[in-house]
C-alpha positions as CSV (number, residue, x, y, z in Angstrom):
1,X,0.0,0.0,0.0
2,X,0.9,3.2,-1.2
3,X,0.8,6.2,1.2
4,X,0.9,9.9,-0.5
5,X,0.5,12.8,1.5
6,X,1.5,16.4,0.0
7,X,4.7,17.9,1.7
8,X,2.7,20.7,3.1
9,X,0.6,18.4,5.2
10,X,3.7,16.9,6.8
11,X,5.8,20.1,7.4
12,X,2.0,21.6,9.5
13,X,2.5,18.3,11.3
14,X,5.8,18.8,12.4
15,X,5.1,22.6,12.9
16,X,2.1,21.9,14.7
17,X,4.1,19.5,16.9
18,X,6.9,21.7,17.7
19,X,4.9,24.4,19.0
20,X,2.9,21.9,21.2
21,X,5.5,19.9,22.5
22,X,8.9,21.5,21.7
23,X,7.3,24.8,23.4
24,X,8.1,26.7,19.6
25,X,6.7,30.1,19.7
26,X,4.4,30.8,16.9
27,X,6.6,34.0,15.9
28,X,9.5,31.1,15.3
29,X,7.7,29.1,13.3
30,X,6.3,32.1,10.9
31,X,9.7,33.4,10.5
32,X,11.0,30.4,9.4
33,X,8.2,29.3,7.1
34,X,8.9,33.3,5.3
35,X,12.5,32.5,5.0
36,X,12.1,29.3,3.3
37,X,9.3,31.2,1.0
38,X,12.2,33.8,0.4
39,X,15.2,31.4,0.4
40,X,13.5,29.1,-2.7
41,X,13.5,32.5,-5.1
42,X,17.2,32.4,-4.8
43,X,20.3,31.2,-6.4
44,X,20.0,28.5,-3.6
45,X,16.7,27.1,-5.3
46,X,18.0,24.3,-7.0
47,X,20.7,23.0,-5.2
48,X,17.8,22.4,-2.0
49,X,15.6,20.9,-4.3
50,X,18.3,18.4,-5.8
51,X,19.2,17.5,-1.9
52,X,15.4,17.2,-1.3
53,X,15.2,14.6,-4.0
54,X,18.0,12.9,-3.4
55,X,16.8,12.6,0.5
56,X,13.5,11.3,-0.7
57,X,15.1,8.6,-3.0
58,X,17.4,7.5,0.3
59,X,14.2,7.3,2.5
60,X,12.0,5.7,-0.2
61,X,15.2,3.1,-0.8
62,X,15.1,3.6,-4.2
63,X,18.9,4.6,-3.9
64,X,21.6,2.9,-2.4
């Protein structure tokens, strides 16, 4: 069985779970979220998005 759940989902989750449990402030977890908005416009972009894939492919086992 084949579980797909869009990335935003997961990263509220996590959020959601830091600010409970981690004690997180809310003003934290905005900033963060705006630099990550800001930070994928820049040169940056595509070297996170090739370590995000390769990250995935690790997890999933689909590289060794």
């Amino acid at each position: 069985m084949t579980l797909s759940l869009p990335l935003v989902f997961v990263l509220g989750v996590i959020t959601w779970a830091a600010i409970k449990f981690l004690g997180v402030r809310m003003w934290v977890a905005v900033v963060i979220a705006l630099f990550g908005f800001l930070l994928s416009q820049t040169f940056l972009a595509p070297a996170i998005e090739s370590g995000t894939r390769s990250g995935v492919d690790v997890v999933d086992g689909t590289r060794h």
